[in-house]
VEXDREN-2710 file (C-alpha; in Angstrom, 1 decimal):
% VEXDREN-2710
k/r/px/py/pz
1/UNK/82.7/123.5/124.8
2/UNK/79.7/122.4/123.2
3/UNK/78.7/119.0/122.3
4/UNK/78.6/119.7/118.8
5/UNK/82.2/121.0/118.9
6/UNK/83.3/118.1/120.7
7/UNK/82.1/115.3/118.5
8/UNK/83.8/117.4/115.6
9/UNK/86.9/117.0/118.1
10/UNK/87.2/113.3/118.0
11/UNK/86.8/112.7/114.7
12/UNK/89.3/115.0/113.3
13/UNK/91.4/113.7/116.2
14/UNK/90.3/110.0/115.1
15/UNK/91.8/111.3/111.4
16/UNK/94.2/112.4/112.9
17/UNK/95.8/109.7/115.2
18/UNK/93.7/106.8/114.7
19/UNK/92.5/106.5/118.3
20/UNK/91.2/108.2/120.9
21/UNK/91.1/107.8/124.9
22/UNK/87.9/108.9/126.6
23/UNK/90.4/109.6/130.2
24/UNK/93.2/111.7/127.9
25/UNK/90.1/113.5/126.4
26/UNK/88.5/114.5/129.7
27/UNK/91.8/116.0/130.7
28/UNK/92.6/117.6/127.8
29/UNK/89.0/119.3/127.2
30/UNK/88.5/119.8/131.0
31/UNK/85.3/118.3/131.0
32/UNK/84.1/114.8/132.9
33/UNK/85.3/111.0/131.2
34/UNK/81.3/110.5/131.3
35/UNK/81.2/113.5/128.9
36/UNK/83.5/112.3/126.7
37/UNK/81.7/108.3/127.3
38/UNK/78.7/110.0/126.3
39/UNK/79.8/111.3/123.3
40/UNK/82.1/108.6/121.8
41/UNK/78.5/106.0/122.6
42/UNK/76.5/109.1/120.0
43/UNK/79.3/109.4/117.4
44/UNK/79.4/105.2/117.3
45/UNK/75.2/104.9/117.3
46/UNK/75.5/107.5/114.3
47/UNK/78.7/105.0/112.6
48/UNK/81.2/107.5/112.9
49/UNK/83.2/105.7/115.0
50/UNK/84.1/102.2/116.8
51/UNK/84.1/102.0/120.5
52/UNK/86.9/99.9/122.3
53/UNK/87.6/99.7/126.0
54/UNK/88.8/102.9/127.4
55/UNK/87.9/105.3/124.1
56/UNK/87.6/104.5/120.1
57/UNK/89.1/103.8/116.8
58/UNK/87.9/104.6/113.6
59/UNK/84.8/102.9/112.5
60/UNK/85.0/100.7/108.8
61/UNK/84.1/102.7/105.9
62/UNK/83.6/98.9/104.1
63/UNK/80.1/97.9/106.0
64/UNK/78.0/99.3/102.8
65/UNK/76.3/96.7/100.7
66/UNK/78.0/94.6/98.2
67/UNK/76.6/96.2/95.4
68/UNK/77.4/99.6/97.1
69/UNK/81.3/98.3/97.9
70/UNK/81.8/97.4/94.0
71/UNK/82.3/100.9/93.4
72/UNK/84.6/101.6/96.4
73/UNK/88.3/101.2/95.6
74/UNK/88.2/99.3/92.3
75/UNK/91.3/99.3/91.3
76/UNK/92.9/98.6/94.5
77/UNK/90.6/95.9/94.7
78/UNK/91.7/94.6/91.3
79/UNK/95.6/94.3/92.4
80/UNK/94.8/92.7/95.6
81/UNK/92.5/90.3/93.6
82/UNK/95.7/89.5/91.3
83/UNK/97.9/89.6/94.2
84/UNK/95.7/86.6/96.0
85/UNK/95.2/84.5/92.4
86/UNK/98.6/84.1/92.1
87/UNK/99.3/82.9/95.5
88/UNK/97.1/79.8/94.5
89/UNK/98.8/77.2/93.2
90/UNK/97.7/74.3/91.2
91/UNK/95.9/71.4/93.3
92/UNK/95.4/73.0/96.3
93/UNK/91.8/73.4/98.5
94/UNK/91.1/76.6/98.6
95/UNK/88.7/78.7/101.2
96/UNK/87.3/81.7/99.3
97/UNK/85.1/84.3/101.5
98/UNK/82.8/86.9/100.0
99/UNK/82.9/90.3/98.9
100/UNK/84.4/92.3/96.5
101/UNK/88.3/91.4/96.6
102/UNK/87.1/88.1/96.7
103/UNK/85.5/88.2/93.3
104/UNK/88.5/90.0/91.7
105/UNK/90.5/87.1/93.0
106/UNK/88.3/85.0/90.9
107/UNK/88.3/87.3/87.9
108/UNK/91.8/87.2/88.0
109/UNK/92.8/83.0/88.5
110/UNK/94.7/81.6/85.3
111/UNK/92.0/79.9/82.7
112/UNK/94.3/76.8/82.9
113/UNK/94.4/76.3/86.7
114/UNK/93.1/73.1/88.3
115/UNK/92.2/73.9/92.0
116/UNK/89.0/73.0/94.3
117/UNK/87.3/76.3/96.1
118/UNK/85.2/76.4/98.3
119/UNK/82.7/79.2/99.3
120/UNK/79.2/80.3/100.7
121/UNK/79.2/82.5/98.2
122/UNK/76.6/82.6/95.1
123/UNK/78.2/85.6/93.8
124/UNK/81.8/84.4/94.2
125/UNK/80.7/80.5/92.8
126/UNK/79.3/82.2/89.7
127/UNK/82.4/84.2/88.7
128/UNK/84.8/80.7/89.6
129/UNK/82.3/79.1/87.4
130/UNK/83.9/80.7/84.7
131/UNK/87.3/78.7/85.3
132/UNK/86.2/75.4/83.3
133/UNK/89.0/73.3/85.2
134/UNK/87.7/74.6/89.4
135/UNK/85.8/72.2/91.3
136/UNK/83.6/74.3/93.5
137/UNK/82.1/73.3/96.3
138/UNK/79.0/75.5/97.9
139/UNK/78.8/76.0/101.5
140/UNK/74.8/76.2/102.1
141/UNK/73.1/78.1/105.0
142/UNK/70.7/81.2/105.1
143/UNK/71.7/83.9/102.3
144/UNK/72.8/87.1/104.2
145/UNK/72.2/89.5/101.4
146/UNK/73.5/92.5/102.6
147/UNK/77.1/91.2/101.6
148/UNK/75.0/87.8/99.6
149/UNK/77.0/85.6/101.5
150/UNK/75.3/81.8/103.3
151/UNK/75.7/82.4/107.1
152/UNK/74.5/80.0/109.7
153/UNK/75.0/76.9/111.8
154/UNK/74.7/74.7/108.4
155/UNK/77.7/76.7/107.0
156/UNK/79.9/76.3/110.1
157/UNK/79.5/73.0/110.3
158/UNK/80.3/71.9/107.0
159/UNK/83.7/74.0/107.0
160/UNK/84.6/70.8/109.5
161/UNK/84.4/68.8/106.9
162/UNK/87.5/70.8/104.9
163/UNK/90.6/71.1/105.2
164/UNK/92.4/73.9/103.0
165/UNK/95.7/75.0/102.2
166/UNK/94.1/78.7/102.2
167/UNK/91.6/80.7/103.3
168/UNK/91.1/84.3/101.6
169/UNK/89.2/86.1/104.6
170/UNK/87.4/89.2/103.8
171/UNK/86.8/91.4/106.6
172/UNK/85.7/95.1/107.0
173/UNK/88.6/96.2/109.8
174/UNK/92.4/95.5/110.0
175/UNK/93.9/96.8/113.1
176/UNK/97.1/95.8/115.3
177/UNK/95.7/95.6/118.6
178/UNK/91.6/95.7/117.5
179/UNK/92.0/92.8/115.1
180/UNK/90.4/91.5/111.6
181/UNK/87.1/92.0/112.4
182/UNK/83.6/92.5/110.5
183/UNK/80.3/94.0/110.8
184/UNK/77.6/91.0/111.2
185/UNK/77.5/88.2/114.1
186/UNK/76.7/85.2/111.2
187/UNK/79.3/86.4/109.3
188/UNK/81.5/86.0/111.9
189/UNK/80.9/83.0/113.3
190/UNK/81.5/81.4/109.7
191/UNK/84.7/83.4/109.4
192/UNK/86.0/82.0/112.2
193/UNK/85.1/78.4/111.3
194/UNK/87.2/78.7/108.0
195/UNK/90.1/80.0/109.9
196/UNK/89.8/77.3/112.1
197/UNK/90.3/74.6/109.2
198/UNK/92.8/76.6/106.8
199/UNK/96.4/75.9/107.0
200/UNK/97.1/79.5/106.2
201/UNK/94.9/82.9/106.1
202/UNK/95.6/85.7/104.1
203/UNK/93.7/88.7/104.5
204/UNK/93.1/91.1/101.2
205/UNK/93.0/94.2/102.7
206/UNK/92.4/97.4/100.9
207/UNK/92.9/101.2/102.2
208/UNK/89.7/101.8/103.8
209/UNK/89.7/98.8/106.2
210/UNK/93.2/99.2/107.5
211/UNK/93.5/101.0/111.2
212/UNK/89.3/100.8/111.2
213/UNK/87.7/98.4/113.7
214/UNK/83.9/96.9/113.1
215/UNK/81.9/95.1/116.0
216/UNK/82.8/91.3/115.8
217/UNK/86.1/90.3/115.9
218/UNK/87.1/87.1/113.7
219/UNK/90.9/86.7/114.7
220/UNK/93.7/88.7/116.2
221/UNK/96.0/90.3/113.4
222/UNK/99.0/88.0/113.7
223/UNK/96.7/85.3/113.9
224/UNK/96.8/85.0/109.9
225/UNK/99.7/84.1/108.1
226/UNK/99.6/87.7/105.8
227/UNK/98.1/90.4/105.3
228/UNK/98.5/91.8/101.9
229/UNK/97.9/95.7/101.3
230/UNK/99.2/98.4/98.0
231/UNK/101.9/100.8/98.3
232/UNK/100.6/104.1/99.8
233/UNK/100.0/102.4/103.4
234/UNK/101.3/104.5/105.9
235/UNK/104.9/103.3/107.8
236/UNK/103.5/103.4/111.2
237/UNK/100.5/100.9/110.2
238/UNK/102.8/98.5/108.7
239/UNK/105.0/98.9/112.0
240/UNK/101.9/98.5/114.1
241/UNK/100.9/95.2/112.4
242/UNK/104.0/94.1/112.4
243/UNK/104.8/94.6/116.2
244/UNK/101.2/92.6/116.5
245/UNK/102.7/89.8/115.0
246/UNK/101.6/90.0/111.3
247/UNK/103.2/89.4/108.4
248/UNK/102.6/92.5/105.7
249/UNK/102.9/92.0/102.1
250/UNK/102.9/95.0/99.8
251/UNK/102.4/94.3/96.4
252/UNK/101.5/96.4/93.4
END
């Protein structure tokens, strides 16, 4: 079988299953698990795919830019944004991450509400802006502009200072054994330090990030109190996430 053939293999069979195993490959194709290692390290240096001890799962289709992600999924987006502004409630402190779901969420918060948010995002502080009864709070650090989000120690830090009665992660992978993970180290890091001072985490997660896995993980997937998703998710994903421990809400 030639190379070619074989990388066309494992990603219909990643389509197909949502994982693969180099060792089951080997056996399978007849050829050596160093074949198969080989390949798998090719398809994921070309972002076709996500490598994981012992084989791969799909890589994250939501690593694009922000500006490129605006167009991905919008109205999927939209109806988890409503989803998450209604599970705000008046007076809380509120953790909101960057990205696209995230501004929806703000689009979509009631004119009237009195809440305080806080974010290291520009892009997300400007759309709460237009909520004349929010108190935002900015969380400063070096601008990441590939999702134009603040990143750095200066970001971590202050998120000690907090203590919220949400956090709205955004993250480009939602998988049951894989985790809530994203695609940049920074981002990460500051991820991590809002779930660390939020008395709940809910994850927004639209179609293309469920069952993919991206490079740094941010929590395990029951580690959150929800993860919200639309009707059209398969029965076996919500089973898997379940079984990890998560709590899935389908709303829409």
């Amino acid at each position: 079988m030639l190379t070619t053939q074989r990388k066309k293999l494992i990603q219909d069979r990643l389509r197909q299953t949502g994982q693969v195993v180099a060792k089951n490959l080997s056996q399978e194709w007849g050829v050596s698990e160093d074949t198969i290692r080989r390949d798998l390290r090719e398809l994921a240096q070309a972002g076709k795919l996500q490598r994981v001890h012992g084989g791969a799962l799909p890589a994250s289709q939501a690593l694009a830019t922000l500006d490129a992600r605006q167009h991905i999924a919008r109205s999927d987006k939209q109806a988890l944004g409503r989803a998450g502004a209604a599970m705000v409630k008046p007076g809380q402190l509120v953790f909101l991450d960057g990205g696209t779901t995230a501004l929806q969420l703000a689009r979509h918060l009631p004119h009237d509400l009195r809440a305080t948010f806080v974010t290291h995002s520009p892009t997300v502080a400007l759309e709460l802006a237009g909520k004349p009864h929010l108190d935002i709070i900015m969380l400063g650090g070096t601008l990441y502009r590939h999702s134009m989000v603040n990143v750095g120690a200066a970001v971590v830090a202050a998120a000690a200072g907090f203590r919220a009665d949400l956090y709205f992660m955004g993250v480009t992978g939602v998988h049951a054994t894989a985790g809530l993970s994203t695609g940049d180290f920074e981002e990460a890091a500051v991820k991590r330090a809002l779930h660390a001072h939020a008395a709940e985490t809910v994850v927004l997660a639209s179609a293309e990030k469920l069952g993919a896995a991206s490079p740094y993980v941010v929590a395990g997937a029951g580690e959150v109190a929800a993860v919200v998703v639309l009707p059209g998710v398969t029965k076996a994903m919500v089973q898997g996430l379940k079984a990890a421990g998560t709590k899935v809400i389908v709303v829409g």
